[in-house]
N, C-alpha and C positions, 0 to 999 in steps of 0.2 A: 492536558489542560494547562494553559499557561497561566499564571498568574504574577502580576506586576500592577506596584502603586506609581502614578505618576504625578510628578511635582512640577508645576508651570514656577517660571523663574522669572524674573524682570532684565530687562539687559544690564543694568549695572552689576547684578549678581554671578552672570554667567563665570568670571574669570574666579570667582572665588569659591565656585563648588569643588571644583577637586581638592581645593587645599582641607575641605574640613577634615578635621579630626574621626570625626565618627567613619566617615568612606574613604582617608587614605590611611590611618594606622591600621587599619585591619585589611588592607590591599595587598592580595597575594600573585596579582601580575600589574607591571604597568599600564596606565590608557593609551589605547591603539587608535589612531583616529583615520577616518576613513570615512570617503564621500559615498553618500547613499542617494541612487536615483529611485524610488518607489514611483509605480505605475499603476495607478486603479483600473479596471476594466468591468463593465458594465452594461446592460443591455438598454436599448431606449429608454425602456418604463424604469430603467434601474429596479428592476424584477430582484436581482440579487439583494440589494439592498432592505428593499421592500420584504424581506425575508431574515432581515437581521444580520447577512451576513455581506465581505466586503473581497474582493478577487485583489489580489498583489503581485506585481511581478519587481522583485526588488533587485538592482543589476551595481553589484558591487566588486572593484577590480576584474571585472571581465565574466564572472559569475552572475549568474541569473537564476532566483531562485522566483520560483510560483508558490503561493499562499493565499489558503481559504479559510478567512478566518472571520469568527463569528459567534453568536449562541451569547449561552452563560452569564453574566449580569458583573455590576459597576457597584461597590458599596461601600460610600466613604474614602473613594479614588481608587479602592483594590479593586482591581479588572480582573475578570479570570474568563478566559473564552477557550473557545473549541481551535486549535489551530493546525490545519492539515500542508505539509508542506513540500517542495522536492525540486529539485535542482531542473532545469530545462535549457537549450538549446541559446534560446534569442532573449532579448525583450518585451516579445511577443507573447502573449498568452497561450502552451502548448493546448490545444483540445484534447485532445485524448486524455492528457492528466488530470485536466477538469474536469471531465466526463467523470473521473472514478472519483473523486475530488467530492466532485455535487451528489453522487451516488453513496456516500460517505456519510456527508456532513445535512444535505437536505435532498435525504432519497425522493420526498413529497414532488419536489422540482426537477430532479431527474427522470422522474417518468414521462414527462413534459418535453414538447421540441426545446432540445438546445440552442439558449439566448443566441442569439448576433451580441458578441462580443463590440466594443467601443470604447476608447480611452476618457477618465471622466474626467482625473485631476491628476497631478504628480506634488509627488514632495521631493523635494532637490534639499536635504541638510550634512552637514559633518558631524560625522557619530563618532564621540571619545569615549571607547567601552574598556571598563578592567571589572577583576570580579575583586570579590572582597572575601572573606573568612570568617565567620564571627567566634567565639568562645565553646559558644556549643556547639561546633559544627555545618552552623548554617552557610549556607553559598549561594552569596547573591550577586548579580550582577549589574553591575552600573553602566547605563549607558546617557551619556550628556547629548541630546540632536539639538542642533542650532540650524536655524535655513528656513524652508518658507514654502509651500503649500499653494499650486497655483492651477489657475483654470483658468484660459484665455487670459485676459489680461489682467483678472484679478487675481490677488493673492494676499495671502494673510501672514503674518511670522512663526515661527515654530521656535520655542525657547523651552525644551524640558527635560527634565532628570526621570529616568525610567531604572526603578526599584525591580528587578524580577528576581524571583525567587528560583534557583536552581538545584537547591537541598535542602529540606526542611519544611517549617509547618512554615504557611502563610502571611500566618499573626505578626510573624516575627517584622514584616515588611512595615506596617502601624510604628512599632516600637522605633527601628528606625528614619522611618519618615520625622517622628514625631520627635525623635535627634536633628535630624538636620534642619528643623524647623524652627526648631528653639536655638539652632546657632547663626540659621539665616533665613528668615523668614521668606516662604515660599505658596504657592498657592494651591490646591488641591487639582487636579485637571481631569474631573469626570468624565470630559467628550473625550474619544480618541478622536485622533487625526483622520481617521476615516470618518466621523462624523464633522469633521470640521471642511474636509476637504468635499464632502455630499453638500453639507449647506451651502458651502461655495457656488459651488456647480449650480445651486438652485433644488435641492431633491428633497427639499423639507427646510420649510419659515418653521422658526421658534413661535410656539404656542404653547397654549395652558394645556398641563399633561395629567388627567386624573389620575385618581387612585385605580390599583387595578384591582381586583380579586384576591384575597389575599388565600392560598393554597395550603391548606391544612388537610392529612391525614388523619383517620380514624382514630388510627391506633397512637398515635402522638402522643408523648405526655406534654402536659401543661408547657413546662420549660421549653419544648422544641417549638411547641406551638405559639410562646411569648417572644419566641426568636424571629419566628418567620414574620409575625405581626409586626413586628419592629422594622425589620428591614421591608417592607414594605411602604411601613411611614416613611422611612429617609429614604429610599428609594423613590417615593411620590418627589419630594422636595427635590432631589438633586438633580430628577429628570425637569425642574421647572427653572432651575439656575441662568441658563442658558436664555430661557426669554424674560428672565429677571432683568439681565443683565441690559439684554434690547432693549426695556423699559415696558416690557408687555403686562397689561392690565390683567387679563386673566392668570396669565402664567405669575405674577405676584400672588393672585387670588389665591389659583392652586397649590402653591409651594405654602402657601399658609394653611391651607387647607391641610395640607400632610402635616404638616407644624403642631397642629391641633388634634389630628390623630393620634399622633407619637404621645402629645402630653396625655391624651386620652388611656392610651394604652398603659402610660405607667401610672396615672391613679386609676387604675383596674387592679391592679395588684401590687399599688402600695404596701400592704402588710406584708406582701412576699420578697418583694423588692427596693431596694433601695440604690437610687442613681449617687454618680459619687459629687459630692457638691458640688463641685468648679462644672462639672458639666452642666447639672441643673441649672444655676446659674448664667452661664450658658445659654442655654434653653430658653431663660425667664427673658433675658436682655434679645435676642433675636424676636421673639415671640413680639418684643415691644415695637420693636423697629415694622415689623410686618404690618402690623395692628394700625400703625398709626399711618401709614400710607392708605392702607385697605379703606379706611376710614372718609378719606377723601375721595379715594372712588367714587364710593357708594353714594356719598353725597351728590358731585357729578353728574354720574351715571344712571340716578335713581330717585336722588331726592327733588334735587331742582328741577328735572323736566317734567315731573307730577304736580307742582305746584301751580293753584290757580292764579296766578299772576295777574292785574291788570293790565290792559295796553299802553299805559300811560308809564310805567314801571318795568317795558321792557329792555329800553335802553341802557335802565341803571340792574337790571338783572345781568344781562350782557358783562357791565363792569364787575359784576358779582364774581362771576363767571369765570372770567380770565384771572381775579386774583384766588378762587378758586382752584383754578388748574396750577398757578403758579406754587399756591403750595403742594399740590399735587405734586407737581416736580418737583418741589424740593424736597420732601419723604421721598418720594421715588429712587432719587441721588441719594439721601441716606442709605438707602437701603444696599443700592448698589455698590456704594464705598464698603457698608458694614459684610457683604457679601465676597468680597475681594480681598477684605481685612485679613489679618494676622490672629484677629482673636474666631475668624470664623474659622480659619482651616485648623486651630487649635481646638475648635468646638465638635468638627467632625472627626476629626481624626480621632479624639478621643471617646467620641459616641459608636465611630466605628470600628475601633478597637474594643469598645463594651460589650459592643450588639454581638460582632464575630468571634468574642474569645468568653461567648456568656458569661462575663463578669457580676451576674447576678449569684451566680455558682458559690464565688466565694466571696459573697457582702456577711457570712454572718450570721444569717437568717434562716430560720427554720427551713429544710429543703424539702419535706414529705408533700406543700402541696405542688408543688413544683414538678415533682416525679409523678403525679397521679395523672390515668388519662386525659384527654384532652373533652372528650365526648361527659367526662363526668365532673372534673373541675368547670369546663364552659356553663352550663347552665346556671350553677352557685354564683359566678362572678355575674352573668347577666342579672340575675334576680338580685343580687345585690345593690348594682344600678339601679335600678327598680326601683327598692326600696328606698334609695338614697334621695329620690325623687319625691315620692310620697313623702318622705321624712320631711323634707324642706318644704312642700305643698303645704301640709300641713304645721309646719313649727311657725311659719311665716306670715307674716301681715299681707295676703295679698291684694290688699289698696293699694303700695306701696310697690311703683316700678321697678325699685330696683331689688325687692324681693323677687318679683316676677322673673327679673332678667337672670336670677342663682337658680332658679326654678328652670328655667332655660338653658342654664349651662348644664347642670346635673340632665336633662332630659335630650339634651346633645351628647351626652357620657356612654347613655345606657343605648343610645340607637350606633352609636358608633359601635359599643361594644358588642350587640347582635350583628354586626356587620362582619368583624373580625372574623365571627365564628358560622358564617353563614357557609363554609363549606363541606362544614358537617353536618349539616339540615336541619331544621326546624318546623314543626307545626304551620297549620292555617292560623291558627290564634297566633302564635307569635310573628307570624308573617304580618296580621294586622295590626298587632301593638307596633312595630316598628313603622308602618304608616301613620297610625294617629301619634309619635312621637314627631314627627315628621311634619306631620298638620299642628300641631302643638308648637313644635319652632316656628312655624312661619307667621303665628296668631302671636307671640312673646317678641317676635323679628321686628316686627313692623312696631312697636314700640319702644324697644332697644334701639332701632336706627332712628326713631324719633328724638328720642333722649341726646343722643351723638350727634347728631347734626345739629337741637343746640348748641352742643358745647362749641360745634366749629363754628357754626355761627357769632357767638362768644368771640372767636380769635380773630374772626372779621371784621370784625369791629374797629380792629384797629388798624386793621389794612388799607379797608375803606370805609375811612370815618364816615365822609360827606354821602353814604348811602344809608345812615340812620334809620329813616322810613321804612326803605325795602326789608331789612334787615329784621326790624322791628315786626314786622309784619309778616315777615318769611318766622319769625321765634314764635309769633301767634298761632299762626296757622299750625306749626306744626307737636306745638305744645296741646291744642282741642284736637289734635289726632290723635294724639296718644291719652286724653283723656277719653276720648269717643271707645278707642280703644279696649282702657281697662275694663270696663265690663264686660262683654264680650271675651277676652283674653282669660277675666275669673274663674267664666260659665266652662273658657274651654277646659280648664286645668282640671275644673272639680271633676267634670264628665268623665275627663282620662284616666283619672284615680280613681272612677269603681270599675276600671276596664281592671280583670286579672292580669295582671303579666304574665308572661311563660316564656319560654325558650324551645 
């Protein structure tokens, strides 16, 4: 299994990564530089792909080595896949070694007629590779690719530092990433060049990527099981980067969505755990940048075309509209700068070195509930949620919006948190508490988005003054929504609190 963290570089940096300190003092051979032609091959439907995995034929000084490489997963930039590989002949993709190759790596498809083979993409860059030595033994190798990723006449740049670990624990590759980051700011690079050089080609538009399932064991204790939870939340998020960056609506959505998982999952077990501040931190400051885009979406997308507008008013709605969007793009471009920033790849890097070297282990903290199964810890923490809900149901004034909307957050907690653990099974009854928390967001939703779309309304104001009216009347209407609302929303709260909870 290989594994390797990769660092995207900017072109003014490229000449200065070998000089750092951290990767040439502990450089136990010179960097060899050497042109690398890589060759993707693929079947029409990209069959191969479509199965996770990507065909290489990489032909360097006259050698030609074949590679099926694939599987395994991306977390916080540390790649680790399945890599099967072996010297061949040409160019050309040998058949027969792919036959054992695919029989190997995805027997499922090998019993399947063998693809018709087809070139997708090539990468043409110069690889400057030495290894390094660290203190404790570890050996890793560096390798710097500069060059460029092309299909037909398209093509894209290829500028990055590839971290692989050749002796030793993984971790270690975090640790110095997160050196050369702080000596020269670099950027996390979750897609391989096989995903980059697929979207090339056309084989997958960046879209909104939900959460998956998250895979928990029986017998799990607690701590294995708040690991898997976790990387699942940043894994939702990193697989959304990508159409962040496009400016995709959803794919912002989603990666907030994981955003709010994560935070989820660690006030679940706040008392057990404690994140280390700067990340929190962290957390709090991305969270905000998300939100405040998400925000204008929704307005957009949901708020404005539900409005009963007159005809007379559509004109200057129209104006609304576009200075609507225009803030839209400008959080949008926040987002995307903050996502590219120095403090973001400092955010994962250091979340991903948390998640993977369960640095909950050593915060300090009582570790018995940690150790205890998953199957027996899981239900305390759900009904705790629970609880947390009712607590607030009832401590709180619910005339009072924006008690409803705490009411809302806590009952977003506790469905997130049966979600986590739905691999271990639950009940009919707790299968329907997690629907009526569910009918319960969407009755607190619809007043929440009330609330928020004055406030932007509020900032519109000053954008466009000279639609005062519209304005005015768009903050009415949706202010007797949300009153219309509150009762209704009361009825629903109280109803759900004499539901029993259970797990």
């Amino acid at each position: 299994m290989e594994a390797e963290i990769k660092l995207a570089i900017d072109a003014a940096s490229v000449a200065q990564i070998k000089k750092l300190p951290v990767l040439r003092d502990h450089a136990v051979t010179k960097p060899q530089e050497r042109e690398h032609v890589d060759r993707y091959f693929d079947s029409a439907d990209f069959g191969l792909w479509q199965h996770g995995f990507a065909l290489r034929v990489r032909s360097v000084d006259g050698r030609h080595v074949q590679t099926l490489k694939g599987g395994g997963s991306t977390l916080a930039g540390l790649h680790q896949r399945t890599e099967l590989e072996q010297d061949i002949a040409s160019e050309q993709p040998d058949l027969d070694v792919f036959e054992r190759q695919l029989r190997e790596a995805l027997p499922q498809l090998a019993k399947a007629a063998m693809p018709v083979l087809a070139p997708v993409f090539v990468n043409r860059s110069k690889r400057s590779a030495w290894m390094i030595a660290l203190p404790d033994g570890t050996q890793v190798e560096c390798a710097l690719d500069i060059g460029e990723l092309r299909h037909g006449e398209r093509s894209v740049p290829v500028r990055e530092l590839e971290l692989e670990i050749k002796q030793g624990d993984p971790l270690i590759l975090y640790q110095l990433a997160q050196q050369v980051h702080a000596a020269l700011p670099v950027r996390l690079e979750n897609v391989s060049k096989a995903e980059r050089g697929y979207a090339l080609a056309g084989a997958e538009a960046a879209r909104g990527i939900k959460a998956t399932p998250v895979e928990l064991k029986r017998k799990a204790s607690m701590g294995d099981a708040l690991g898997a939870i976790l990387v699942n939340c940043l894994e939702q998020m990193q697989a959304n980067e990508r159409g962040v960056a496009a400016g995709g609506v959803e794919s912002l959505h989603q990666m907030r969505v994981g955003l709010r998982r994560l935070r989820a999952a660690l006030a679940m077990v706040r008392d057990m755990v404690q994140l280390p501040e700067e990340t929190a931190a962290g957390i709090d400051w991305l969270a905000g940048e998300l939100g405040d885009a998400r925000n204008w979406d929704v307005f957009i997308e949901s708020v404005l075309p539900a409005l009963p507008v007159p005809d007379e008013h559509l004109p200057a709605l129209e104006r609304v509209l576009v200075a609507s969007r225009e803030e839209a793009q400008r959080h949008h471009n926040k987002v995307r700068s903050a996502i590219g920033s120095a403090r973001y790849t400092t955010l994962m890097l250091s979340l991903g070195a948390w998640i993977a070297g369960e640095g909950w282990q050593q915060a300090g903290l009582p570790s018995e509930p940690l150790a205890q199964k998953v199957k027996k810890a899981a239900p305390l923490l759900v009904q705790h949620a629970a609880a947390r809900v009712r607590k607030r149901a009832r401590a709180y004034d619910l005339h009072r919006p924006e008690c409803l909307h705490k009411v809302r957050i806590a009952a977003k907690k506790e469905r997130y948190a049966r979600e986590f653990f739905d691999a271990i099974g639950h009940g009919k009854r707790a299968a329907r508490r997690h629907d009526l928390l569910a009918d319960m967001q969407d009755e607190l939703g619809t007043i929440n988005d009330s609330n928020v779309a004055r406030e932007l309304v509020g900032q519109l104001r000053e954008r466009v003054p000279q639609e005062v009216a519209l304005l005015g009347f768009i903050e009415g209407v949706l202010a007797a929504r949300a009153m219309q609302a509150l009762p209704r929303a009361r009825r629903h709260v109280k109803q759900r609190l004499r539901d029993k909870a259970s797990f």
